[in-house]
TORGUFI-363686 format. One record per residue: chain; x, y, z of N, C-alpha, C in turn. Coordinates in nm, 3 decimals. Each point is the difference from the previous one (the first is absolute). Layout:
% TORGUFI-363686
chain	nX	nY	nZ	caX	caY	caZ	cX	cY	cZ
A	X	Y	Z	X	Y	Z	X	Y	Z
...
This chain:
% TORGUFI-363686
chain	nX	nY	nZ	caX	caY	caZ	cX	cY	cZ
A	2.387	19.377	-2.041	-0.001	-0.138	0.044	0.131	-0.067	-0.044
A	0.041	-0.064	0.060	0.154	-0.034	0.012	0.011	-0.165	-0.123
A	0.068	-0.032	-0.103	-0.008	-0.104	-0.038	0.040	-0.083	0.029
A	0.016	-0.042	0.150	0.076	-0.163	0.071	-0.125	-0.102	-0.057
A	0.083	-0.087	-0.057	-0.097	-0.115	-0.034	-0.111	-0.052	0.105
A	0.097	-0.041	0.091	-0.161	0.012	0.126	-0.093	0.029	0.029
A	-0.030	0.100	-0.089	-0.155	0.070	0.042	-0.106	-0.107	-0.070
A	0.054	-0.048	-0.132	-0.087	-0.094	-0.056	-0.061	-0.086	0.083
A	0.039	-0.058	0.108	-0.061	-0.081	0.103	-0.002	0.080	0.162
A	-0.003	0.132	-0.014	-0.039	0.043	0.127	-0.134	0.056	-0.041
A	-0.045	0.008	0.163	-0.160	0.078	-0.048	0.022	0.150	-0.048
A	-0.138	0.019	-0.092	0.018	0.172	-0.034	0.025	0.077	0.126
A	-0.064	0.023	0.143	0.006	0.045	0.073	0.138	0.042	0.067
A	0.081	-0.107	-0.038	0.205	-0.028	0.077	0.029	0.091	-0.115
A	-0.030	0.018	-0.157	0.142	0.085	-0.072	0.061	0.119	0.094
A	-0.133	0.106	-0.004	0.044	0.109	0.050	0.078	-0.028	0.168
A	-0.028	-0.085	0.096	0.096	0.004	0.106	0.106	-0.059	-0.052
A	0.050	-0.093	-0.046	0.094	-0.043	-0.065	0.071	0.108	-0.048
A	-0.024	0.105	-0.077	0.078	0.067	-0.102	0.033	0.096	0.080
A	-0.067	0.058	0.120	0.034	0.120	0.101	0.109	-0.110	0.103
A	-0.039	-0.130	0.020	0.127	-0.018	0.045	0.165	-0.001	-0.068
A	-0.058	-0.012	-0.083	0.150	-0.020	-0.093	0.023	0.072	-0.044
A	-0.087	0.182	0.038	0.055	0.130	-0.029	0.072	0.022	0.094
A	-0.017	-0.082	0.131	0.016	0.059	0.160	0.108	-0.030	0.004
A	0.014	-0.119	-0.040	0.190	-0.066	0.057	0.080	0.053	-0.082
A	-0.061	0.036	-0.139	0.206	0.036	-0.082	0.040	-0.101	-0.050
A	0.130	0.033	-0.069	0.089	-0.111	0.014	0.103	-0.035	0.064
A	-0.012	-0.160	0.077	0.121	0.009	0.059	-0.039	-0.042	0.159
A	-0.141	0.052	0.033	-0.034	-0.033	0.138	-0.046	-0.073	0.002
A	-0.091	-0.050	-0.114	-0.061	-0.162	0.036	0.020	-0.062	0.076
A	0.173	-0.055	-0.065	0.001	-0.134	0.099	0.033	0.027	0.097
A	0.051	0.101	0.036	0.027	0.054	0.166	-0.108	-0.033	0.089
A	-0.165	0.034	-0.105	-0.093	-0.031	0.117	-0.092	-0.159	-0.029
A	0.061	-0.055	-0.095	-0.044	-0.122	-0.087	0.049	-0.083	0.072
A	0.171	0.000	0.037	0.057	-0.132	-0.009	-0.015	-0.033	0.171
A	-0.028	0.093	0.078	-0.023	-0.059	0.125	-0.092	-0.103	0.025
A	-0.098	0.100	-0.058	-0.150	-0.148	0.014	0.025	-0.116	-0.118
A	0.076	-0.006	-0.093	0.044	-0.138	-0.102	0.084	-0.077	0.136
A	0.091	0.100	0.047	0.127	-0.129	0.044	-0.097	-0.042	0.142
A	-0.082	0.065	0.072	-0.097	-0.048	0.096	-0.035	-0.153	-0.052
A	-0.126	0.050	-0.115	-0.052	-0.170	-0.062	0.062	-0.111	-0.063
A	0.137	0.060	-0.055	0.098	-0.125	-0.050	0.036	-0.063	0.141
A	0.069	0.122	0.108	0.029	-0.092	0.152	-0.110	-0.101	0.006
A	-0.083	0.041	0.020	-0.158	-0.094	0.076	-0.025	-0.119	-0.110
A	0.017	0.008	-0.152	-0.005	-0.087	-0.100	0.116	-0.149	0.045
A	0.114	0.093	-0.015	0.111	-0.097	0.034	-0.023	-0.077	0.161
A	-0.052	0.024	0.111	-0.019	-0.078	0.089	-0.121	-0.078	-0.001
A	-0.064	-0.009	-0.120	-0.145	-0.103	0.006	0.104	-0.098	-0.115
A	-0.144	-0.071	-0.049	-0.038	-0.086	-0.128	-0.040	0.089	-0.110
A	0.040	-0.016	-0.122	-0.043	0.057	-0.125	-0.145	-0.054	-0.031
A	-0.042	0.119	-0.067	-0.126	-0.041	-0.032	-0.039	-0.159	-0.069
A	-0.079	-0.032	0.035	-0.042	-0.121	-0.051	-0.053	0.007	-0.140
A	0.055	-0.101	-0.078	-0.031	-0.009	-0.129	-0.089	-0.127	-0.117
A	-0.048	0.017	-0.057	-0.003	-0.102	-0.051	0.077	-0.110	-0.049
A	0.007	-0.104	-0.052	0.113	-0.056	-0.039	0.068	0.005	-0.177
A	-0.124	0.072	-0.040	0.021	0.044	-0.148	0.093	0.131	0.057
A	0.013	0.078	0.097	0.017	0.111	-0.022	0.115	0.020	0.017
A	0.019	-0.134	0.115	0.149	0.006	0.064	0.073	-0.083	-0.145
A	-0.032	-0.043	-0.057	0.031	-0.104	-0.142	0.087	0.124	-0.080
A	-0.094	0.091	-0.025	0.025	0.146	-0.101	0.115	0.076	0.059
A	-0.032	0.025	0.114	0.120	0.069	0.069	0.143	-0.043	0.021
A	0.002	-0.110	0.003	0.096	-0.104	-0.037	0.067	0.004	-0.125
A	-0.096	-0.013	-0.091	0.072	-0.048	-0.165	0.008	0.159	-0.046
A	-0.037	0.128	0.067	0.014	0.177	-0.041	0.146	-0.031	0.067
A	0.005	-0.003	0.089	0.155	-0.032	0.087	0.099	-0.050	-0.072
A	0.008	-0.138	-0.065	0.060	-0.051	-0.150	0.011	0.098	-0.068
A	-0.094	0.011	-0.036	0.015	0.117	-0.134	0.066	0.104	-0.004
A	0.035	0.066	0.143	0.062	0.121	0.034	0.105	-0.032	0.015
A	0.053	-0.105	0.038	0.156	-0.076	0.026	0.062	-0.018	-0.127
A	-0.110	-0.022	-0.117	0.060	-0.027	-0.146	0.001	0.070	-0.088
A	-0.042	0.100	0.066	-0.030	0.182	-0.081	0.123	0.055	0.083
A	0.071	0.025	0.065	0.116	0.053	0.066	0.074	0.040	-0.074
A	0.055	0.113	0.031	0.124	0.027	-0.117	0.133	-0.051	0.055
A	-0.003	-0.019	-0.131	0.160	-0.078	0.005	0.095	0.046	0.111
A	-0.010	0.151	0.007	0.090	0.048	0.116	-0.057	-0.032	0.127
A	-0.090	0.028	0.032	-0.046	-0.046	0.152	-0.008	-0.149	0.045
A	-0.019	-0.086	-0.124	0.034	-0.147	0.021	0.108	-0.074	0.085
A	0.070	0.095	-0.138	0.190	-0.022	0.081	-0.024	0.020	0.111
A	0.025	0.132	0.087	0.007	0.081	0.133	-0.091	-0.136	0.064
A	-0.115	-0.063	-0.026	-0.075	-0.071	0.088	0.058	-0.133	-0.038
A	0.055	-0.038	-0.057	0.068	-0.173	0.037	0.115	0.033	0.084
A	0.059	0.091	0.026	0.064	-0.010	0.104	-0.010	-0.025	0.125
A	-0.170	0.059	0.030	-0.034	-0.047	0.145	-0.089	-0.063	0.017
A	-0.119	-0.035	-0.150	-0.103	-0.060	0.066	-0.020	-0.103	-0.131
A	-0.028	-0.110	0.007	-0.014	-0.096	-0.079	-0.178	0.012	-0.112
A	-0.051	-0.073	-0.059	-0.032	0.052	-0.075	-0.190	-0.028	0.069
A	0.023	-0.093	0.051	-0.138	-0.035	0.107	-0.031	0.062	0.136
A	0.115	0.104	0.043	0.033	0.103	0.101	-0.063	0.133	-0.051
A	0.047	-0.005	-0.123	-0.051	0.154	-0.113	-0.133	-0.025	0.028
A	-0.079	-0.130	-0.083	-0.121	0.001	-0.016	-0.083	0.033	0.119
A	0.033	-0.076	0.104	-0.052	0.047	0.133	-0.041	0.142	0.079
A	0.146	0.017	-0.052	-0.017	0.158	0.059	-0.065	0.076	-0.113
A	-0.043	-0.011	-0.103	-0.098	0.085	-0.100	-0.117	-0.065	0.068
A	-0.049	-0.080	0.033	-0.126	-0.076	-0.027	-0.040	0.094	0.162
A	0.083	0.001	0.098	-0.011	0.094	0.090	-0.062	0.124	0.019
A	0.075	0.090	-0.087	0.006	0.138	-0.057	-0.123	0.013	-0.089
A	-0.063	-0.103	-0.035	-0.113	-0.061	-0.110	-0.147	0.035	0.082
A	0.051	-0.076	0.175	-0.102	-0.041	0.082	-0.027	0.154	0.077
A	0.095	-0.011	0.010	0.020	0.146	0.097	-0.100	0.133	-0.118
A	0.042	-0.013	-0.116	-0.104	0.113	-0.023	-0.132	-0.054	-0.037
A	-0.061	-0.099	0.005	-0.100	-0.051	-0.005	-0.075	0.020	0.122
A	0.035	-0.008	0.083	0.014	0.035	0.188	-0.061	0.125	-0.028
A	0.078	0.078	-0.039	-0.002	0.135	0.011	-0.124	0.064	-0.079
A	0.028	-0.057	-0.124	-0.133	0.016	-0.070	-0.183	0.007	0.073
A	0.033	-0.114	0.064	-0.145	-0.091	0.069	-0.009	0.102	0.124
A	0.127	0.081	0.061	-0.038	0.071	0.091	-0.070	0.135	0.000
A	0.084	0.052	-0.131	-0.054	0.111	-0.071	-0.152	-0.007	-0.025
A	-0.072	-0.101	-0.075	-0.132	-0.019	-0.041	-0.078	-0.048	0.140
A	0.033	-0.045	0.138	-0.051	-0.014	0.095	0.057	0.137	0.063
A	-0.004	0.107	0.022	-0.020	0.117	0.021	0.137	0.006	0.133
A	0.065	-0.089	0.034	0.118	-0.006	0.107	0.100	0.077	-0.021
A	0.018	0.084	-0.087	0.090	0.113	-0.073	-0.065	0.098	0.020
A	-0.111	0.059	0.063	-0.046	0.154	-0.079	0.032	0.029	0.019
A	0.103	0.053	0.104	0.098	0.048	0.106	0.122	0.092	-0.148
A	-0.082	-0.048	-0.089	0.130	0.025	-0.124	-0.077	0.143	-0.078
C-alpha cells in the first residue's frame, strides 16, 4: 500500500486502484496524461465566474494574499516592483488563491475523475 497522504481521506476500497495506478504510469507520465484534463478545467474555469464564496471567506483569502506579499523574499520582491505594484501582487495571489480553491471544490465534486 503506497504512503500518499491521501488515502487518509479516500475510501478503503480506492487504495488499491490508486496504487496500481500509480504503478501504471511511472515516473514522468503523469502529467502527460494529467495535464490535459487540468488545462481542459482551468480553460472552462477561466471563462465562467469563480466559485461563490462567503464573505468571511473571500475576507481570508484576501488577508492569506497579504500575508504572502509580506512573506516574499526579498529577492522576488525586487524582480516584482519592477512590474507590478504592491496591490497588483496582492491580486494576483488572491487569484492563484481562488483558482485552487476552484480546483479543490472540483476535485471533491467528482468533475476531475477523469484524473
Amino acid at each position: 500500500m503506497s504512503d500518499h497522504p491521501d488515502h487518509e481521506d479516500s475510501p478503503h476500497w480506492l487504495r488499491p486502484i490508486e496504487d496500481l495506478a500509480n504503478e501504471q504510469l511511472g515516473d514522468g507520465s503523469a502529467c502527460e496524461q494529467v495535464h490535459p484534463i487540468v488545462a481542459r478545467w482551468f480553460e472552462q474555469l477561466m471563462q465562467g465566474d469563480p466559485p461563490l464564496s462567503r464573505d468571511a471567506v473571500q475576507q481570508a483569502v484576501s488577508c492569506l494574499a497579504t500575508e504572502v506579499y509580506y512573506s516574499t523574499p526579498e529577492e522576488v520582491a525586487e524582480a516584482l516592483e519592477n512590474t507590478l505594484d504592491e496591490e497588483d501582487f496582492i491580486l494576483w495571489v488572491e487569484q492563484i488563491l481562488l483558482i485552487g480553491r476552484a480546483f479543490e471544490c472540483a476535485l471533491r465534486r467528482g468533475e476531475l475523475d477523469d484524473l
